[in-house]
N, C-alpha and C positions, 0 to 999 in steps of 0.2 A: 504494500500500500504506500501511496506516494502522495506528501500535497501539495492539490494542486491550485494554480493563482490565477484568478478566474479575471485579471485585468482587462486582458485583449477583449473580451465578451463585454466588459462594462463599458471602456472605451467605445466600442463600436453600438454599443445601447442608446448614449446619450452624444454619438456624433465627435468626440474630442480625439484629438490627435498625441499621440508619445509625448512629441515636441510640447507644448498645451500644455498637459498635465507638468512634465519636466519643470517648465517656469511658474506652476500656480506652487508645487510642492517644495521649490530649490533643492532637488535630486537631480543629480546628472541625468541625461539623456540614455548613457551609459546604463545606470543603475535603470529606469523607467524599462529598455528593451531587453535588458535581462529577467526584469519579472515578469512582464507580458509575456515571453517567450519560454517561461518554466526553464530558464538555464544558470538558475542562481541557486546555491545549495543553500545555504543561508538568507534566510529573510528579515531583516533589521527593525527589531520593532518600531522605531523612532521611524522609517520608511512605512511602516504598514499604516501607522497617526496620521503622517502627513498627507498618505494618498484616502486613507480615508474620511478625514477633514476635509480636501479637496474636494473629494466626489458625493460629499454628501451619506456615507456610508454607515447605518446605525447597528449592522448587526456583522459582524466578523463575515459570516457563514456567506453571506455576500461576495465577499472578496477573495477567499480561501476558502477550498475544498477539500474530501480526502477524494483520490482517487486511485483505481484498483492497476495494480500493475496488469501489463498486455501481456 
């Protein structure tokens, strides 16, 4: 079981781009396509605050998922 960051789906829900979010949070662009892209092992809680302050986000389960290994 693996989890996973259910970003790329939010971003494309409410129309905002990487770039967009990167400036509302002052998280690198860097960091922003490595969790849309599930290629970060580590996910930095102070990054999980910011993006979800930005997006409006009230419930974790939102943002992050568990998902089952293929």
């Amino acid at each position: 079981m693996n989890i996973e960051i259910k970003l790329k789906e939010l971003l494309k829900k409410i129309n905002m781009e990487q770039k967009e979010l990167a400036e509302l949070t002052g998280l690198s662009s860097r960091t922003i396509s490595e969790l849309v892209n599930n290629k970060t092992e580590r996910i930095p809680k102070t990054a999980l605050v910011k993006i979800a302050i930005a997006l409006n986000v009230n419930d974790i389960r939102d943002l992050i998922d568990f998902a089952k290994d293929k």
